[in-house]
Backbone as numpy.savetxt, mean C-alpha at the origin, in Angstrom:
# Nx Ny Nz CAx CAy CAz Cx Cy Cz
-14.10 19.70 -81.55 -14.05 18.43 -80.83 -12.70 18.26 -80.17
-11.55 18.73 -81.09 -10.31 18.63 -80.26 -10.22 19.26 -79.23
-10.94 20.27 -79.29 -10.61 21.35 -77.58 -11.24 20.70 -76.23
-12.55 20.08 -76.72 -13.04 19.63 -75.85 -12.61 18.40 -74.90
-11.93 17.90 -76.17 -11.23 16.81 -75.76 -9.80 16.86 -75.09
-9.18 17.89 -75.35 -8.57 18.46 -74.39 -8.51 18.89 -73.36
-10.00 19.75 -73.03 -10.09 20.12 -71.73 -10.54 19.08 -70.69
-11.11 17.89 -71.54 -11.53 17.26 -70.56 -10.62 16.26 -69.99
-9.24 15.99 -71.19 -7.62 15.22 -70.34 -7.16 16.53 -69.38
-7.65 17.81 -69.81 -6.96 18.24 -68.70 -7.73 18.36 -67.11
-8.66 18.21 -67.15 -9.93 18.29 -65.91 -9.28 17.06 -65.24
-9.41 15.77 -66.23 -9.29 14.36 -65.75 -7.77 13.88 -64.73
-6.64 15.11 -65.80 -5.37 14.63 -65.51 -5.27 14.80 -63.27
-5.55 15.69 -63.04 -5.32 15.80 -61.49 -6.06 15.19 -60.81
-7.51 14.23 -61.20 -8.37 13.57 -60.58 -7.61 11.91 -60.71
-7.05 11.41 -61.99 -5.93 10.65 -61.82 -4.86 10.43 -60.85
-4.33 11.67 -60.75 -2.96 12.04 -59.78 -3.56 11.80 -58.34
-4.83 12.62 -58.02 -4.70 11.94 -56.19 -5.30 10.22 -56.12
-6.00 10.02 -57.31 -6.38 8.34 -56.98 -4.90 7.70 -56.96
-3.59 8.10 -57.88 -2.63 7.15 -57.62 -2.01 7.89 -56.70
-2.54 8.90 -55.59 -1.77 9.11 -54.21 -1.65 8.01 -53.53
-0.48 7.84 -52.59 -0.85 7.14 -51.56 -1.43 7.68 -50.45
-2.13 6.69 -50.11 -3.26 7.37 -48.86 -2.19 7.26 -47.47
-2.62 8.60 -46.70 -1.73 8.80 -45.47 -1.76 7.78 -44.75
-1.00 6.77 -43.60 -0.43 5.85 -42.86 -1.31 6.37 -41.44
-1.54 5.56 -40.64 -1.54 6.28 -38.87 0.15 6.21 -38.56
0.01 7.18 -37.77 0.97 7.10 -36.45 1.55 5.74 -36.19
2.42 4.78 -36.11 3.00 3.68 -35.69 2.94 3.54 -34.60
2.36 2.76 -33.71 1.88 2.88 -32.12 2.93 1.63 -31.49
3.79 1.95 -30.34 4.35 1.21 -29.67 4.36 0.71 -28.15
4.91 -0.22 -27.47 4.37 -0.45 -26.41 5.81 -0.74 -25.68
5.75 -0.50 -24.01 6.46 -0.36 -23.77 6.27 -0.30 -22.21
7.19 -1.14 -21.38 6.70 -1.44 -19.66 8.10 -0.61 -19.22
7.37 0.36 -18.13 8.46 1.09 -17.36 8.50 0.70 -15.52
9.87 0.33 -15.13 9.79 -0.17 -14.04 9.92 1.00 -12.72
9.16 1.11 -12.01 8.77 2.53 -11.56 9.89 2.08 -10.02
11.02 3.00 -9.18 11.59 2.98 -7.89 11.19 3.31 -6.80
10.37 4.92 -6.89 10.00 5.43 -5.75 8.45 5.84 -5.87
8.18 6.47 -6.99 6.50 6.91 -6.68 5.90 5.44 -7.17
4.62 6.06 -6.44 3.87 4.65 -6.39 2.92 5.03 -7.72
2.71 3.58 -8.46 2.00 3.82 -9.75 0.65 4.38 -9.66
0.10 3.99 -9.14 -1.51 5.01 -8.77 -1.29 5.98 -9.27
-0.72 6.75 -8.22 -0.58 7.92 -8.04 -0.65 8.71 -9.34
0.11 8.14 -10.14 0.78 9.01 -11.17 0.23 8.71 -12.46
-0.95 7.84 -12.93 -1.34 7.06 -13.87 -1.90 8.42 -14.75
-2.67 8.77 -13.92 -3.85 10.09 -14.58 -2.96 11.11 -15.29
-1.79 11.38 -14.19 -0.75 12.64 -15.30 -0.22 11.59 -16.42
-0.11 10.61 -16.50 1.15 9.91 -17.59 -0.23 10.29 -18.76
-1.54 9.97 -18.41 -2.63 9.96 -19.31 -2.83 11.12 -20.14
-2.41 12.40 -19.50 -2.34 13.66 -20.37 -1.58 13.87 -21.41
-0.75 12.64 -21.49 0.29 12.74 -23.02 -0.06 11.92 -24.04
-1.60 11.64 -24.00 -2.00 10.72 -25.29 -1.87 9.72 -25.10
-1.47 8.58 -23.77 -1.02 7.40 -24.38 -2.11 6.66 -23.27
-2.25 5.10 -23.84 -2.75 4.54 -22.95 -1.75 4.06 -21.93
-2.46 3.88 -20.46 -1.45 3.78 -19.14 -1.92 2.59 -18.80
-1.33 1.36 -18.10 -2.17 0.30 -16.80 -0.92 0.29 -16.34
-1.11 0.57 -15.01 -0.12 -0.01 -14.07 -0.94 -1.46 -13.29
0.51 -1.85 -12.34 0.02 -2.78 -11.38 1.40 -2.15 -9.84
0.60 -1.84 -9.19 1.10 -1.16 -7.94 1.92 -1.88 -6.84
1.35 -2.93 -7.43 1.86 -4.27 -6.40 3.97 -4.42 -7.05
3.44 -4.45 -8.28 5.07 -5.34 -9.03 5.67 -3.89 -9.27
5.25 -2.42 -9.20 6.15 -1.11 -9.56 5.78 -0.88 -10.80
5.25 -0.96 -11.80 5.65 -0.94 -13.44 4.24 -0.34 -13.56
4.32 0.40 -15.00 3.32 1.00 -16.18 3.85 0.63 -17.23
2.55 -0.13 -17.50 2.59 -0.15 -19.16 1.73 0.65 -20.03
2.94 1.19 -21.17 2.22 2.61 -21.93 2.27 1.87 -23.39
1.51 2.40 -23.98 1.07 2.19 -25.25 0.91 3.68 -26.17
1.21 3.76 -27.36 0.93 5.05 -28.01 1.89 5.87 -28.66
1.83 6.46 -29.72 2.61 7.00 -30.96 4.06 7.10 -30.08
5.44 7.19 -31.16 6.68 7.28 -30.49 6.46 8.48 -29.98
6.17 9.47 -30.90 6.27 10.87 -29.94 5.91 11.05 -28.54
5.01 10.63 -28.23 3.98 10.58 -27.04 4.16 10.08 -26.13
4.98 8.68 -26.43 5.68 7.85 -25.56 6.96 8.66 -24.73
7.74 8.89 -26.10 8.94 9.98 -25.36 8.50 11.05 -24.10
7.03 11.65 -24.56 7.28 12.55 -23.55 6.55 12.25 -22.26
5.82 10.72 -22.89 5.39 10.50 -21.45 6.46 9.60 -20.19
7.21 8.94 -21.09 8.77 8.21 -20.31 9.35 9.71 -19.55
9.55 10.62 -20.46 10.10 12.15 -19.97 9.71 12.46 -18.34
8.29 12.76 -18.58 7.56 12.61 -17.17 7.87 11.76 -16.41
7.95 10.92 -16.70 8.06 9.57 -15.38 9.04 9.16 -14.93
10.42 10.13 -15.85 11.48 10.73 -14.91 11.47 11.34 -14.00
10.57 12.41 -14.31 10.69 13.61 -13.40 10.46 13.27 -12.43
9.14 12.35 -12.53 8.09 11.81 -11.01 8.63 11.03 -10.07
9.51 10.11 -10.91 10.20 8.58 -10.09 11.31 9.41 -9.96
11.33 9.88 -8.48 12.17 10.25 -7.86 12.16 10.67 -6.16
13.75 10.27 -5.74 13.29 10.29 -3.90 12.60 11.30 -3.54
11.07 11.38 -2.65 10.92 12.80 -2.09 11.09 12.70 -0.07
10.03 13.35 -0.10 10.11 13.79 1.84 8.86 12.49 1.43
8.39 12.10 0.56 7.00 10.68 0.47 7.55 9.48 0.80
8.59 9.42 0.38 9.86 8.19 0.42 10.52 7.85 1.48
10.34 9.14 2.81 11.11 8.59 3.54 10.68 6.77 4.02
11.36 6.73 5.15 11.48 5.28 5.41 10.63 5.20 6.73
9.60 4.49 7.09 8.35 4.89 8.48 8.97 3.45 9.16
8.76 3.48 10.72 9.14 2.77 11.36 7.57 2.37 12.54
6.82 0.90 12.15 5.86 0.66 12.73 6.78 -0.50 14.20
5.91 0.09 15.53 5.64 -0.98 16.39 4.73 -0.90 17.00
4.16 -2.35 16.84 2.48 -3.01 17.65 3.42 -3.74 18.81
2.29 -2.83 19.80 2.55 -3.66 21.09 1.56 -4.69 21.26
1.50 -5.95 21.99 0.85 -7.16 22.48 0.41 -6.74 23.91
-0.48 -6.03 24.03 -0.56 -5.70 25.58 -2.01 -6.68 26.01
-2.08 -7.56 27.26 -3.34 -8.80 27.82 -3.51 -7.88 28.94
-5.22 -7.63 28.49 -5.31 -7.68 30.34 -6.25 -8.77 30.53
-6.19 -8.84 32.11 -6.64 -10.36 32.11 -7.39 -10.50 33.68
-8.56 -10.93 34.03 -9.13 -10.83 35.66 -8.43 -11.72 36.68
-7.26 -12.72 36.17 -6.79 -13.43 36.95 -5.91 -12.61 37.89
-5.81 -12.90 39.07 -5.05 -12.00 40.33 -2.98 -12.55 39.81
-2.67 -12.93 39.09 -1.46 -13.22 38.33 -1.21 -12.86 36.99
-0.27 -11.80 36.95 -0.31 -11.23 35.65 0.20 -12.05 34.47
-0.27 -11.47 33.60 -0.39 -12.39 32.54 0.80 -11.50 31.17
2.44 -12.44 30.85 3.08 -11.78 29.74 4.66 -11.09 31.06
4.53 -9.71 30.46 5.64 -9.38 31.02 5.51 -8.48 31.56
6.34 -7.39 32.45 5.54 -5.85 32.83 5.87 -5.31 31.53
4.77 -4.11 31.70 4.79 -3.43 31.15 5.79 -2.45 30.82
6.57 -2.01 29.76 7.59 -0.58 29.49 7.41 0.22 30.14
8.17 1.24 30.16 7.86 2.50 30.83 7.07 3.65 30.16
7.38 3.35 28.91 6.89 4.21 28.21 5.77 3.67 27.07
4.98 2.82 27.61 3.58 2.59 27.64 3.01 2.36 29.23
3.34 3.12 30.03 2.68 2.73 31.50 1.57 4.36 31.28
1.41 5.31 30.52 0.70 6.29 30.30 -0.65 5.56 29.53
-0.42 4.89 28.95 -1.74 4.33 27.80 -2.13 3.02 28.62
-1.32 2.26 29.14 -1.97 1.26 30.03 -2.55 1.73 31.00
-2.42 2.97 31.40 -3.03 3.78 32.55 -4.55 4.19 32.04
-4.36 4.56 30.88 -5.81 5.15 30.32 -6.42 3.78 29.97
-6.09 2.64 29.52 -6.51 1.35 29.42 -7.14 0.96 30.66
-6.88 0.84 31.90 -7.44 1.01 33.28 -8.65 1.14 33.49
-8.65 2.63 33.04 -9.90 3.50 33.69 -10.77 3.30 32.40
-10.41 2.66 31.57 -11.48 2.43 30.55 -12.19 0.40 30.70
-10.95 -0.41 30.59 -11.28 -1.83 30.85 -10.76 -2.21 32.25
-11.79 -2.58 33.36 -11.44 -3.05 34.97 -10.72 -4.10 34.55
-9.52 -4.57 34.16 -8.97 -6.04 34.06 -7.96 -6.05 35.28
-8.14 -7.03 36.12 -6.76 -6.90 37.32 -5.28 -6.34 37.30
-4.80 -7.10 36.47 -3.59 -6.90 35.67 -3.70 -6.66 34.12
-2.22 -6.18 33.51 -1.93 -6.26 32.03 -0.90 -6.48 32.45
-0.39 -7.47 31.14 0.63 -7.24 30.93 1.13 -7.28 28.96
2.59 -7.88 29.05 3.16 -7.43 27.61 3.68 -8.48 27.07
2.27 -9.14 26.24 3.01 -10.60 25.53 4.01 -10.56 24.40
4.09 -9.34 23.39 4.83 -9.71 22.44 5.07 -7.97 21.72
5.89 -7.92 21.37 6.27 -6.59 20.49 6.88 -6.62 19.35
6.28 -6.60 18.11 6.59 -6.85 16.44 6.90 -5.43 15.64
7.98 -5.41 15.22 8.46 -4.20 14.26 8.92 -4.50 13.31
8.47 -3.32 12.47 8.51 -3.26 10.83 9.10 -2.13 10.49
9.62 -2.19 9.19 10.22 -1.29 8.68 10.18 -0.47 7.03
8.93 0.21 6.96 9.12 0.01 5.54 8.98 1.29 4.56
8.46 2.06 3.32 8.46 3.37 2.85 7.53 3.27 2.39
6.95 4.51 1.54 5.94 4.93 1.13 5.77 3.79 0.19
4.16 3.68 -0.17 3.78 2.85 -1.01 4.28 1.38 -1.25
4.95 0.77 -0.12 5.31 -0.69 -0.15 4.78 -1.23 1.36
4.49 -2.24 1.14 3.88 -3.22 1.56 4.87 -4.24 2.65
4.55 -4.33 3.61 5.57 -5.07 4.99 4.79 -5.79 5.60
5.29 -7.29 6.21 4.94 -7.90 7.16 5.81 -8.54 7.98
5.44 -9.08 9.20 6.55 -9.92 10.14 5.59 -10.63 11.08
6.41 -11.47 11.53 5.61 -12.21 12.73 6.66 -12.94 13.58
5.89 -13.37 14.94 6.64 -13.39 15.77 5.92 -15.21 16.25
6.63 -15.56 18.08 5.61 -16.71 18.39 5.80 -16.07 19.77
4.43 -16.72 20.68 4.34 -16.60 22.26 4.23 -18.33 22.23
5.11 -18.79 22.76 4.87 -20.38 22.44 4.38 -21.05 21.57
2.74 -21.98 21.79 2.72 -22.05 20.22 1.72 -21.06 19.17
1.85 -19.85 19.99 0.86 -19.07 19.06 1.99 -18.07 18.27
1.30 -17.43 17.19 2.12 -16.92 15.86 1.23 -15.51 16.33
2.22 -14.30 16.77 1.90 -13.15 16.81 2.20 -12.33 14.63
1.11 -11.62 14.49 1.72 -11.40 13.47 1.02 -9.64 13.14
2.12 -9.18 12.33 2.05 -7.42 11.87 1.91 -7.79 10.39
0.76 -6.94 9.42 0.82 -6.91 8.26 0.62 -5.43 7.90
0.70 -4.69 6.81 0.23 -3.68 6.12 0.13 -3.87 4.44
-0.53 -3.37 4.11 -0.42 -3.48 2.56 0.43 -1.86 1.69
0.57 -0.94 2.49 1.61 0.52 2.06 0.85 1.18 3.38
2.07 2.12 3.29 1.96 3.39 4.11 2.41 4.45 3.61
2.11 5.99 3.58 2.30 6.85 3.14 2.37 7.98 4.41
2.92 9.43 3.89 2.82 10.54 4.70 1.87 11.37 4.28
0.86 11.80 4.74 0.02 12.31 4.63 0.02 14.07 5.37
-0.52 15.15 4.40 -0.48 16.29 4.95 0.94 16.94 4.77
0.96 17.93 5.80 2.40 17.94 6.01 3.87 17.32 6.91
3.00 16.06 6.32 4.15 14.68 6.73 4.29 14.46 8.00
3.57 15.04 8.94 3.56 14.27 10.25 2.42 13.17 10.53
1.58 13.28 9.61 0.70 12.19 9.71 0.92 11.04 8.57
0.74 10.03 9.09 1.40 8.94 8.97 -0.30 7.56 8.47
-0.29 7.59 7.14 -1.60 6.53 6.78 -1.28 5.42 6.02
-2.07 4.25 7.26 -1.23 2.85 7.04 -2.17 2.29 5.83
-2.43 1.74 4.93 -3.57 1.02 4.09 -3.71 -0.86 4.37
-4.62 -1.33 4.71 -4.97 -2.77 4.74 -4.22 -3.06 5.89
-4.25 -2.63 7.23 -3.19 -3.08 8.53 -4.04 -4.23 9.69
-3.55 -5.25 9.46 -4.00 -6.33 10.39 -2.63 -7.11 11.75
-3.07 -6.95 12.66 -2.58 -7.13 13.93 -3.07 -8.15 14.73
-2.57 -9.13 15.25 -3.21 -10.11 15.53 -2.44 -11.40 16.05
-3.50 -12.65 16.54 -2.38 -13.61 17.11 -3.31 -14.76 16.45
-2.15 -15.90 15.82 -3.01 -17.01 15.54 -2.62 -18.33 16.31
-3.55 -18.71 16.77 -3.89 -19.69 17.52 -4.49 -21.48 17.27
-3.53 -22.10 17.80 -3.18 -23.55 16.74 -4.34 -24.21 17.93
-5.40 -25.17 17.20 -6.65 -26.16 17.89 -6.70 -27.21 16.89
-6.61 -27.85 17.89 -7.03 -29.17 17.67 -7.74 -29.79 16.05
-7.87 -30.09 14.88 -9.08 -30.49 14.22 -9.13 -32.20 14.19
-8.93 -32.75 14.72 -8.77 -34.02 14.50 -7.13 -34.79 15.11
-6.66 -36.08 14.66 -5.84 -36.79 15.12 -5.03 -36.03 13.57
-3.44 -35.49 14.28 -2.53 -35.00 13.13 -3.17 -33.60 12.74
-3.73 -33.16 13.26 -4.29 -31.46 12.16 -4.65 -30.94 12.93
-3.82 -29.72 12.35 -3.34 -28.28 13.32 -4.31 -27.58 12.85
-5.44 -26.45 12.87 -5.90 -25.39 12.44 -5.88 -24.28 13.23
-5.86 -23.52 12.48 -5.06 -22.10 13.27 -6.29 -21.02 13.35
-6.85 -20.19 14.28 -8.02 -19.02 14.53 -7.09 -17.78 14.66
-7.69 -16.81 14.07 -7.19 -15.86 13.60 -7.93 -14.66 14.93
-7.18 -14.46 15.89 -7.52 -13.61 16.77 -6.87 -11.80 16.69
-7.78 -11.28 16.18 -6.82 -9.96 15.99 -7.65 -8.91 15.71
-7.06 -7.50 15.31 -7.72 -6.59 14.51 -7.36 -6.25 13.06
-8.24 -5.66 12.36 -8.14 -5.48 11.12 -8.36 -3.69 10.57
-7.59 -3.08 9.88 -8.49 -1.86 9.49 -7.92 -1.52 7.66
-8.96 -1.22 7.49 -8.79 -0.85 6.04 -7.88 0.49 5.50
-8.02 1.08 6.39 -7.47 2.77 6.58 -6.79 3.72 8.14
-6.05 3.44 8.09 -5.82 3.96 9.47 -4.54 5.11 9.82
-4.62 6.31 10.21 -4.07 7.69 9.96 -4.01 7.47 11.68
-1.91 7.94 11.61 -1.44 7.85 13.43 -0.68 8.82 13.12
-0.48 9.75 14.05 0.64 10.81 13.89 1.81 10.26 14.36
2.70 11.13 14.09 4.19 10.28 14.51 4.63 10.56 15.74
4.88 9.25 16.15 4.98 9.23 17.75 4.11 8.94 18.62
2.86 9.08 18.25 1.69 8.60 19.27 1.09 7.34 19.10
1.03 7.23 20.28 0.29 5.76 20.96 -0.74 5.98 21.04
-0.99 4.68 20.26 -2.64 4.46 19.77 -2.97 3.34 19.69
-3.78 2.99 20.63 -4.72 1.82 20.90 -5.38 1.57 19.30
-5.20 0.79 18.77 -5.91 0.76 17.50 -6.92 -0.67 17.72
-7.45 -1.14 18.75 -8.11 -2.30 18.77 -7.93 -3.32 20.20
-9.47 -3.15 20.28 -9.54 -4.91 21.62 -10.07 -5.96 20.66
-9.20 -7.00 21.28 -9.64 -8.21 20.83 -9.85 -9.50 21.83
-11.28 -9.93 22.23 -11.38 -11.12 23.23 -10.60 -12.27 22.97
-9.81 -12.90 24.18 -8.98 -13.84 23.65 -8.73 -14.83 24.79
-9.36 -16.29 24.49 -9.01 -17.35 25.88 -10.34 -17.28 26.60
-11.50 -16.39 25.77 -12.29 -16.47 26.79 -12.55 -15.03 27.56
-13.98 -14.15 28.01 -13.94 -13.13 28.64 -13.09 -12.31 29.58
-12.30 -13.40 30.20 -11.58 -12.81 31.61 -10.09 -12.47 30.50
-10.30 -12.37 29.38 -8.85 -12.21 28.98 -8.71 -11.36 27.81
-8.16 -10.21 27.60 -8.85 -9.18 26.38 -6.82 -9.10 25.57
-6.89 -8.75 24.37 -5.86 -8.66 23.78 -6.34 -7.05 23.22
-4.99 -6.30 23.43 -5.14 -4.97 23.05 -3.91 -4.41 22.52
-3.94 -3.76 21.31 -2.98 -3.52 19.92 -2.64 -2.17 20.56
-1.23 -1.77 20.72 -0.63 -0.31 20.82 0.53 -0.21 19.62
-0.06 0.61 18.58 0.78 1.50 17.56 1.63 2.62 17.82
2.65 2.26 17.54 4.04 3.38 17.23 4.59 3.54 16.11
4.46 4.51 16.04 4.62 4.88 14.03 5.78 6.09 14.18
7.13 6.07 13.61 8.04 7.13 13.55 8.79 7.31 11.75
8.98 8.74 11.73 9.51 8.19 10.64 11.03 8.42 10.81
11.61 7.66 9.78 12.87 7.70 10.22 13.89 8.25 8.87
15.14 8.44 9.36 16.42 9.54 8.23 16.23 8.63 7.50
């Protein structure tokens, strides 16, 4: 009886020992917002994702927020050194929309035309019979990859205005793609005694790819009535 009783404190003794183990811990998970300079967060969300951690950016404010073990974190911050940094993506793009009217009245309408849009007002011609054109307003912007620019101007009491939501270089960087670009003139009527409301006369494009340097009609817009057409000329350069 003693042996048995022995063997069975000794069977028992190591089934004791792992119940008073302590049971293994997870990983300690931390969180942590990184404020991003030059690449744009999109872009880069999917690689930060290959290091285990959870990613959300917001593209608009620059930043990712990562979540996930310290290790993981380290090497995903690591990366997003490497990435957030100036490239040939970064340079700095230089937009101008021209305001070009043509119009059937025998008196031109704005200013003459540049010299160096008298080639595209020429092809404007032989495409719309309008008597004259001329050049109500010219708005420039200035801005880099993945950020967002606007400006506006007035022709008396109307509000000429340039928006984009980013632009990037596309290819091998001579092509030039604007995202969310609206061009346009707003126009103040009447609503009553004291109230201004403003009509939004312009073009709009969701996506739009210009090489650098070329003039590009990107849009007619009727304005004042048939005898009077509003037409958008893009100049896109990039600059040192």
């Amino acid at each position: 009886m003693k042996r048995i009783s022995i063997a069975a404190l000794l069977l028992a003794a190591p089934l004791m020992a792992q119940a008073d183990a302590p049971k293994p811990q997870p990983p300690e998970r931390v969180q942590k917002l990184v404020a991003l300079k030059y690449v744009d967060a999109q872009a880069i969300q999917n690689l930060i994702r290959m290091f285990d951690v959870d990613v959300t950016v917001n593209g608009q404010m620059k930043v990712v927020a990562l979540s996930g073990t310290k290790e993981h974190m380290a090497a995903a911050e690591e990366a997003i050194k490497q990435l957030d940094v100036p490239s040939a993506a970064q340079k700095n793009i230089e937009l101008t929309v021209y305001f070009v009217a043509g119009t059937d009245q025998d008196k031109g309408f704005g200013n003459p035309i540049p010299q160096d849009l008298q080639s595209t007002v020429a092809q404007l011609k032989n495409t719309f019979a309008f008597k004259n054109y001329g050049l109500m307003d010219v708005l420039s912007l200035r801005t880099r990859s993945g950020v967002g620019a606007s400006t506006t101007g007035w022709i008396g009491s109307r509000i000429t205005q340039f928006t984009i939501r980013s632009a990037s270089l596309d290819g091998d960087g001579s092509m030039i793609r604007l995202d969310t670009l609206h061009a346009g003139l707003r126009t103040p009527v009447s609503d009553g005694p004291n109230k201004i409301n403003y009509v939004d006369t312009g073009i709009s494009a969701d996506v739009l790819d210009v090489k650098e340097g070329q003039r590009l009609v990107i849009g007619r817009s009727s304005m004042d009535g048939p005898e009077k057409a509003l037409f958008l000329v893009l100049i896109a350069k990039i600059a040192n």
